[in-house]
TIRO-263711 format. One record per residue (C-alpha): residue in one letter; x, z, y. Coordinates in Angstrom, 2 decimals, decimal comma. Example, Ala and Ser with C-alpha at 12.3 -4.5 7.8 and 13.67 -1.06 7.14 Angstrom:
2
+---------+---------+---------+---------+
| residuo |      c1 |      c3 |      c2 |
+---------+---------+---------+---------+
|       A |   12,30 |    7,80 |   -4,50 |
|       S |   13,67 |    7,14 |   -1,06 |
+---------+---------+---------+---------+
! end
This chain:
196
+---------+---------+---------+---------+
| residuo |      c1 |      c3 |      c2 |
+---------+---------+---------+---------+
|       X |   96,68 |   80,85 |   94,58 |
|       X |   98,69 |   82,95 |   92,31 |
|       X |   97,27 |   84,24 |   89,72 |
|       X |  100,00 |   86,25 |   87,85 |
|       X |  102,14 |   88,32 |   89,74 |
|       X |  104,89 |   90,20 |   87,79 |
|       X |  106,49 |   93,12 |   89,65 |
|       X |  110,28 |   94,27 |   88,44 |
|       X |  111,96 |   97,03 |   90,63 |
|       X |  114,62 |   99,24 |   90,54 |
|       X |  113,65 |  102,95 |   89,71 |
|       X |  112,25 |  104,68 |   92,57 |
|       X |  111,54 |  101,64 |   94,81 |
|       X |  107,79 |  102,36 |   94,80 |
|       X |  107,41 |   99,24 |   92,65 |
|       X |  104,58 |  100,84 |   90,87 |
|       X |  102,89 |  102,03 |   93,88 |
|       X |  103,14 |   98,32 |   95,63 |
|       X |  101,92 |   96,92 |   92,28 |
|       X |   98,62 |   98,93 |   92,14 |
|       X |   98,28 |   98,02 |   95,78 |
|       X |   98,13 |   94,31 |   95,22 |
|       X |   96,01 |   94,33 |   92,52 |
|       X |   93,76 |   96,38 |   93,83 |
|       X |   93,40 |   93,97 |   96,92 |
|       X |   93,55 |   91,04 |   95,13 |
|       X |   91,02 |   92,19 |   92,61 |
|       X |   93,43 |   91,55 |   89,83 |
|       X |   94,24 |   93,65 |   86,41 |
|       X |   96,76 |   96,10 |   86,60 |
|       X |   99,16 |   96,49 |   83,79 |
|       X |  102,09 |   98,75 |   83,87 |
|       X |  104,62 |  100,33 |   81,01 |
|       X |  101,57 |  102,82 |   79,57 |
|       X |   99,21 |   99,93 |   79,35 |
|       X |  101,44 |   97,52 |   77,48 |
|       X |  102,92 |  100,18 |   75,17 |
|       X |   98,96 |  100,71 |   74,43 |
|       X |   98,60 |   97,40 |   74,08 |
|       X |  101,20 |   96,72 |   71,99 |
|       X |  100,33 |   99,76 |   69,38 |
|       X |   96,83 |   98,29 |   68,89 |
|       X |   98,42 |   94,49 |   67,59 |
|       X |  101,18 |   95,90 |   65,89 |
|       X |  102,29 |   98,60 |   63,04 |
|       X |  104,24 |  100,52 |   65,55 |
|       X |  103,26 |  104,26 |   66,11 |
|       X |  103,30 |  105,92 |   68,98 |
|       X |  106,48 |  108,20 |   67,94 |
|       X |  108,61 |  104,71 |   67,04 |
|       X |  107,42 |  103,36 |   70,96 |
|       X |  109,00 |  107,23 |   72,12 |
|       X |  111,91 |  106,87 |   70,21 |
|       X |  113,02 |  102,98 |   71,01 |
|       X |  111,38 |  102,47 |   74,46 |
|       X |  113,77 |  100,57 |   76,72 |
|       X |  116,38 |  100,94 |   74,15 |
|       X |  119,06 |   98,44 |   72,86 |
|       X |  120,62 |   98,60 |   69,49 |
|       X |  123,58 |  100,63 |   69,57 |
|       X |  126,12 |   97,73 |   68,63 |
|       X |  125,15 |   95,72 |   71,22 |
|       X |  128,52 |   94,17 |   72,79 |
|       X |  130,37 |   94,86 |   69,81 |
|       X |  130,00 |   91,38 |   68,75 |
|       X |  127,77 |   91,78 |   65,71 |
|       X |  124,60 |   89,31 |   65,39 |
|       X |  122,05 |   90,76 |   67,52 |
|       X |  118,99 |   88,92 |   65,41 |
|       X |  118,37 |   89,82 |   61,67 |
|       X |  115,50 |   87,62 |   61,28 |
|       X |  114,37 |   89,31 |   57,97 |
|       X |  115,59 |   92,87 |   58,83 |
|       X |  114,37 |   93,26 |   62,38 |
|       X |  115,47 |   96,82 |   63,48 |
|       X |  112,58 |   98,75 |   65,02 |
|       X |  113,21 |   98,63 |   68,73 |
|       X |  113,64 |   94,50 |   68,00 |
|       X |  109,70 |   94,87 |   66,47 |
|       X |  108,68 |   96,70 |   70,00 |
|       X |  110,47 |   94,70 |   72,43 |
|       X |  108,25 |   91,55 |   70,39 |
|       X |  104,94 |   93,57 |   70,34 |
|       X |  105,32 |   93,78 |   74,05 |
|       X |  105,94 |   90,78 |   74,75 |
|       X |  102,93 |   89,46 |   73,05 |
|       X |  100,62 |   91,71 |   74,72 |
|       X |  102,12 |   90,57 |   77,77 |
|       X |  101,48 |   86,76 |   77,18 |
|       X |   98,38 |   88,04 |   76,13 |
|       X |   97,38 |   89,11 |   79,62 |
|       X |   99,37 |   86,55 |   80,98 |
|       X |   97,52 |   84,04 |   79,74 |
|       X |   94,00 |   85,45 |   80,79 |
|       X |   95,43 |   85,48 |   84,48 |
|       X |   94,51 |   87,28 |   87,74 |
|       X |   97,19 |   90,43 |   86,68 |
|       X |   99,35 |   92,03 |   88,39 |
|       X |  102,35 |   93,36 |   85,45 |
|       X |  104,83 |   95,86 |   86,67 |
|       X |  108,22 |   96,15 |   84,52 |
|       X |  109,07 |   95,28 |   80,73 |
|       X |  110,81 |   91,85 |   82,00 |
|       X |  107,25 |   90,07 |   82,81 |
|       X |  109,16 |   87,48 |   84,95 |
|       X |  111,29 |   86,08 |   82,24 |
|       X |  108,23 |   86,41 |   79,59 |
|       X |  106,32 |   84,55 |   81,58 |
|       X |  108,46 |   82,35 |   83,25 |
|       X |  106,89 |   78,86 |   82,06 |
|       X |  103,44 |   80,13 |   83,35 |
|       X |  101,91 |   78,30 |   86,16 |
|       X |  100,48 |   79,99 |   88,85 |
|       X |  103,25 |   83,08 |   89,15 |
|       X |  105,00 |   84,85 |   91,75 |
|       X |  107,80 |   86,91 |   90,28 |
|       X |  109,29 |   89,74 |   92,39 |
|       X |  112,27 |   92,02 |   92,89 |
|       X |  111,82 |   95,47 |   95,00 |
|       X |  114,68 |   96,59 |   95,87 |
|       X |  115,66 |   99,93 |   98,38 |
|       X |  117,91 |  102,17 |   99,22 |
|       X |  119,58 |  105,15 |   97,57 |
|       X |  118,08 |  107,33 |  100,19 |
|       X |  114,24 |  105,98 |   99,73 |
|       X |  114,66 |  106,29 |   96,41 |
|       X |  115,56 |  109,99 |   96,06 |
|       X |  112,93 |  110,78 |   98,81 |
|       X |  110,72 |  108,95 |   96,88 |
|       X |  111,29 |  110,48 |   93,10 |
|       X |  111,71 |  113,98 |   94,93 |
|       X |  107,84 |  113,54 |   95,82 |
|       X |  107,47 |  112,81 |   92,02 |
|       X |  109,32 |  114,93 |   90,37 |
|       X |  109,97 |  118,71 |   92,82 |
|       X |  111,11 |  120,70 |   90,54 |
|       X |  114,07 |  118,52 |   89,54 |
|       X |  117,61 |  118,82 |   92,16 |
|       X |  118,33 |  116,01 |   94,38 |
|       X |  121,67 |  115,81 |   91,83 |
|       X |  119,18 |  115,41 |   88,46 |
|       X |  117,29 |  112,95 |   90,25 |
|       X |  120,35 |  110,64 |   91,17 |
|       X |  121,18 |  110,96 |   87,83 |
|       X |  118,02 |  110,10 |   86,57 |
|       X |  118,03 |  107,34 |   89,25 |
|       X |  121,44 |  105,80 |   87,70 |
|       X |  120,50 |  105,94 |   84,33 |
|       X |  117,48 |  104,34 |   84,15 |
|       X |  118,84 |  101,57 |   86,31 |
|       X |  121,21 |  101,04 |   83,80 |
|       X |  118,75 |  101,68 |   80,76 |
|       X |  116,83 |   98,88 |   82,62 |
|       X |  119,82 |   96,68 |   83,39 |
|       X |  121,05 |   96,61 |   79,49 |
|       X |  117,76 |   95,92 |   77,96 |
|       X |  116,85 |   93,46 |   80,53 |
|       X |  120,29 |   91,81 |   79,56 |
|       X |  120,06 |   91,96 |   75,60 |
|       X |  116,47 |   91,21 |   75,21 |
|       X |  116,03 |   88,33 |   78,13 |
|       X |  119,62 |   87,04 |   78,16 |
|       X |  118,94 |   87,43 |   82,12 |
|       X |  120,48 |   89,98 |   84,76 |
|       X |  118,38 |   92,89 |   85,96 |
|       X |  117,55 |   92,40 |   89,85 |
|       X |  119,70 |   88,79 |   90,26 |
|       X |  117,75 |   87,14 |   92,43 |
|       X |  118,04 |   83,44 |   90,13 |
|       X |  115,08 |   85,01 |   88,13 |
|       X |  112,99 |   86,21 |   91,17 |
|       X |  110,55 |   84,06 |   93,24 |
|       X |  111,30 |   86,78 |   96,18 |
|       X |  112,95 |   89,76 |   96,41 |
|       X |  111,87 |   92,96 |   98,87 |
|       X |  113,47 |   95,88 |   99,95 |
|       X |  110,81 |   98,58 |  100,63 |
|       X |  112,90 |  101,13 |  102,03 |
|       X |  113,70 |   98,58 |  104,92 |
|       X |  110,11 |   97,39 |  104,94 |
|       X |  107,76 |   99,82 |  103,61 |
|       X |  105,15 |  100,07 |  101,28 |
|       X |  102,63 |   98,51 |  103,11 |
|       X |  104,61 |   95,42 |  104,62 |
|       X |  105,59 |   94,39 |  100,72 |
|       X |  101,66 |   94,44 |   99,64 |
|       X |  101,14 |   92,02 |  102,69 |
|       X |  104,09 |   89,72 |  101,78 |
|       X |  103,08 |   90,00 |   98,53 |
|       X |   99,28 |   89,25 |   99,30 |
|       X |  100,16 |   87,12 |  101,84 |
|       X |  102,25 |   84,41 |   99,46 |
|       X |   99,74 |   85,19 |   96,37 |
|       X |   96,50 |   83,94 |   98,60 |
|       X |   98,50 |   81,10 |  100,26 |
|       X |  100,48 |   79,33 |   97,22 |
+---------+---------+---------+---------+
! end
């Protein structure tokens, strides 16, 4: 059986929703993007205003060829992406989680026991989707919330992991929900997680 199941998704996908879902059947923790930041705060010196300010952020001169890691003069959103990450192992280590976002696959990659998934859909499902979430933003706001947080998502995931956002090499199995559904991806899920 698996007993960590990270969940990384492109925004809109329902990845949250099919996240809760699976832990909730399997019995497991949840942990999503509040949850870590909360976790993080409480092991490190970060305040909530510096977590704000740097979430899912990447240094400005990254690609411009300077050296991404000061190892004595960390710069802040280096000292968040870290704090994460250990309150990730954290839970990661304790097992039976389910841990949506904040590159969870490649974190805990080594782990045994782990399913790491992709969830996928298309431009369509997604703006249906976020319309439900958000209605008093335009369907042209939304698809331009939808891009840029893809690509917020895509650049941290890059500088942070050294991995590509949503390439299936660092994905145990990838779904598309808007072919699928909600429900059929908390069965596959389930299904695999019970069975492996």
């Amino acid at each position: 059986m698996k007993k960590i199941i990270t969940i990384s998704r492109e925004f809109g996908a329902g990845g949250g929703q099919i996240g809760k879902a699976v832990a909730e059947r399997l019995g497991y923790y949840y942990l999503d993007k509040d949850m870590i930041i909360r976790s993080a705060m409480e092991a490190s010196d970060l305040t909530p205003e510096d977590f704000r300010m740097y979430d899912e952020k990447v240094p400005h001169n990254f690609g411009l060829g300077q050296s991404l890691f000061d190892f004595y003069n960390k710069p802040l959103n280096e000292k968040l992406f870290a704090a994460q990450r250990d309150a990730i192992k954290k839970v990661g280590e304790k097992g039976k989680c389910v841990i949506v976002g904040r590159n969870a696959n490649v974190i805990l990659k080594e782990f045994d026991y782990s399913l790491h998934v992709f969830i996928a859909a298309s431009q369509y499902f997604r703006l249906k989707n976020l319309k439900q979430q958000m209605p008093e933003y335009s369907e042209s706001k939304i698809l331009e919330e939808m891009k840029s947080v893809d690509k917020a998502r895509r650049r941290y995931c890059t500088y942070y992991t050294n991995t590509e956002f949503g390439n299936a090499d660092y994905y145990d199995l990838t779904l598309k929900s808007s072919s699928l559904g909600i429900d059929t991806c908390v069965d596959i899920i389930c299904k695999i997680a019970e069975e492996n």
